[in-house]
N, C-alpha and C positions, 0 to 999 in steps of 0.2 A: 431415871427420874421423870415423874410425871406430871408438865406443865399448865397447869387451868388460866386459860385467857379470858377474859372480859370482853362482848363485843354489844354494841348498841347501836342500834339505829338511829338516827341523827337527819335533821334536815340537812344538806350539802354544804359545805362553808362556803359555796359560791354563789349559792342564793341569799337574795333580800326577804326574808321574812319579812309577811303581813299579816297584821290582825284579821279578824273575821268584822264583818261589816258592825255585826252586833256589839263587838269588841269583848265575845266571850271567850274566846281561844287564838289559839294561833291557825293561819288559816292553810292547812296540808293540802289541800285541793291541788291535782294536779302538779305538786312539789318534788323534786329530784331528791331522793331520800340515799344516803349511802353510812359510810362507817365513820362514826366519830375519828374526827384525827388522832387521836391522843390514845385510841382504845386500835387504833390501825398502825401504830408504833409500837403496844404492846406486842400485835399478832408476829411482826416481823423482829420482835428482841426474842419472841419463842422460836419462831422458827429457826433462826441465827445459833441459839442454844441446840436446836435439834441438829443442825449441819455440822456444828462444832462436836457432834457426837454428847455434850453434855444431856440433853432432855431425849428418854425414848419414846415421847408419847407427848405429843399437843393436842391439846382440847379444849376447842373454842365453844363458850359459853354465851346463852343472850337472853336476857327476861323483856317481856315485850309480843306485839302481836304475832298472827300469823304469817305477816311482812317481813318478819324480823327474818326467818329463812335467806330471803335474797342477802341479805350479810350476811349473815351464818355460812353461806355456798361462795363467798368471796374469800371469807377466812380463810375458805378449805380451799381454794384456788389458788392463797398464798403460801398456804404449806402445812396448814393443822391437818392434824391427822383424822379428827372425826368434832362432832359439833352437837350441842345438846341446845334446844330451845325450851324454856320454861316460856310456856305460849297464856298469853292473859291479854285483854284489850283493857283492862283498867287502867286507869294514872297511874303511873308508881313513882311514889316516892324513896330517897336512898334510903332509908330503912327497910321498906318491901323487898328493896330490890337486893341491899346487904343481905337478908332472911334469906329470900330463894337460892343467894349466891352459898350461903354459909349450906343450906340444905346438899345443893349438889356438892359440895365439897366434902359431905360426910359420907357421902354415897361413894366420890371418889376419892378422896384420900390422895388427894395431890403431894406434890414438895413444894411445886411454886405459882404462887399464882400472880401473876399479871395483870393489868386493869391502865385503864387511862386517869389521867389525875382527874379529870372531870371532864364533863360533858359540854360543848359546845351549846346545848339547847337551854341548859336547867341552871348550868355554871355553877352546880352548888359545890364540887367537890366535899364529900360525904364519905359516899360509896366507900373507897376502899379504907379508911379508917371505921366507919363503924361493924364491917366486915371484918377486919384486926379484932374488933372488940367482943366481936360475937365468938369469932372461931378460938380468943386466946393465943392469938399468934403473934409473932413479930410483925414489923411494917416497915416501911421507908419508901416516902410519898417524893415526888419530884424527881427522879430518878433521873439523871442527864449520862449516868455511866454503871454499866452490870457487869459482876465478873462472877462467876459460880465454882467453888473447889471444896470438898472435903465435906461435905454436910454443910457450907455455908456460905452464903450471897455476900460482897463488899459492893455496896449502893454509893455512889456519888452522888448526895444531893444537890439540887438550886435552893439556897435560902436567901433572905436579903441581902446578907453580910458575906456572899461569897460560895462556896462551895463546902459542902458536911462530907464526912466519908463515913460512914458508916459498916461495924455487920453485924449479920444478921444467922441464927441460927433456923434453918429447916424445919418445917415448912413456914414459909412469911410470905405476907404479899408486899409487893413492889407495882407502884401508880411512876408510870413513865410520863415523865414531860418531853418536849420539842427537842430539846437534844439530844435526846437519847441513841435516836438513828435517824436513816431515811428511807421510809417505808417501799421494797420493789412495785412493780407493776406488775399483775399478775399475766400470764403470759396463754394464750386460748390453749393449751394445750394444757394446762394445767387446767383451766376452766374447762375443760370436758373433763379431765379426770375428776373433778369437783363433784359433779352433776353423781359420780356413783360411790361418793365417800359415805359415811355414815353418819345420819339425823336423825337423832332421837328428839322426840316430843314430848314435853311433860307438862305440868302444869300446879300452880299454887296448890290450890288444894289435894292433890297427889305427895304432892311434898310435904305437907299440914303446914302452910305459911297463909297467914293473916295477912291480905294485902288491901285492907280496908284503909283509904284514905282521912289521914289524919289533918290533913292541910287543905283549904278550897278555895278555889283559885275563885276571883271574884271580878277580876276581867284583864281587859290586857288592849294596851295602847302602844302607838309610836311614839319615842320619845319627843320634846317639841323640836323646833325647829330652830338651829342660831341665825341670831340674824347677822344683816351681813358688815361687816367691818369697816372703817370708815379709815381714811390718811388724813392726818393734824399737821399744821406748816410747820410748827416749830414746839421745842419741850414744854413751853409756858402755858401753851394750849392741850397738850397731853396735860399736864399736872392738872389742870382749871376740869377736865371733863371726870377725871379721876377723882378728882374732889368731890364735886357738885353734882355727877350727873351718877356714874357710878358709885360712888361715897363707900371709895375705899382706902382713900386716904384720907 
């Protein structure tokens, strides 16, 4: 069984993102850039499949620049077996980026494909739903538990109301959330074996994908600032500020 992973490059979840002075973008300058959390719980529920003998083949996927590589060689240091970059410096939005995803999946003809529920930077959670929709597969998004047997995935999902179980017949994609697992540390000897796995380079146009931005970003701000909190002596005076000053009651 041959498993396609999703991996993207992401500013670090331990950095404070800031604006650009101009307040046209976000400002990457000199920023620690690594593997979305959520797309680096897929890589490790593939390989997890690959040790259990279930997956013969992990194939970490990533749309995005020529940066994108440095993930793509982390992937492979956590246990994918080989890594495709569709290389583009344009914006991409989850549409482009479900297109390029659906492209390589025809070329390879996966069973499972893997993905993070969303991205840390964009937060749209998209991707792997309009992905479903393009390729005519099954889905099951929030994934907190995977089991794989007989041609078919049972997903535990997170919804409001508790837990869904779900199956799913082959091939479907599955967007892992935070509980799914807990992703290894990858170990320098696997990071040199990394450096000689295989990276293939593609790109939009190679694949016939339209990755013309549909959406324009028109600037980008910190959000304000709360202010700071004040102590009331007694309830009469909480109700009297609440009333009058916030007017929410």
């Amino acid at each position: 069984m041959k498993v396609l992973v999703a991996v993207k490059r992401v500013v670090d979840y331990n950095v404070k993102v800031r604006p650009k002075s101009d307040g046209s973008d976000v400002d990457l300058a000199n920023v620690k850039m690594s593997i979305n959390p959520f797309c680096e719980i897929a890589v490790e529920e593939a390989v997890r499949l690959a040790e259990k003998g279930i997956a013969t083949e992990v194939v970490a996927v990533s749309v995005g620049s020529q940066q994108s590589q440095e993930q793509l060689r982390t992937a492979l240091a956590l246990g994918a077996d080989r890594a495709i970059l569709v290389e583009t410096d344009a914006a991409l939005e989850p549409l482009a980026i479900a297109k390029c995803l659906k492209a390589v999946c025809d070329s390879e003809s996966p069973d499972l494909i893997l993905m993070g529920k969303q991205a840390i930077d964009g937060d749209n959670n998209q991707t792997g739903q309009m992905l479903s929709a393009l390729l005519g597969c099954s889905q099951a998004t929030f994934a907190s538990e995977l089991s794989v047997a007989d041609g078919k995935a049972t997903v535990v999902r997170e919804v409001d109301g508790g837990l869904q179980t779900v199956e799913l017949s082959l091939p479907a994609i599955v967007t892992s959330d935070l509980r799914l697992n807990e992703p290894r540390y990858a170990s320098l000897p696997n990071i040199m074996k990394a450096k000689r796995k295989p990276l293939d380079v593609t790109n939009p146009a190679d694949l016939g994908v339209d990755v013309t931005a549909r959406v324009s970003l028109l600037g980008v701000e910190l959000p304000a600032e709360r202010q700071a909190g004040i102590k009331v002596e007694d309830v009469a005076m909480l109700v009297d500020k609440l009333k009058n000053e916030a007017k929410v009651i």
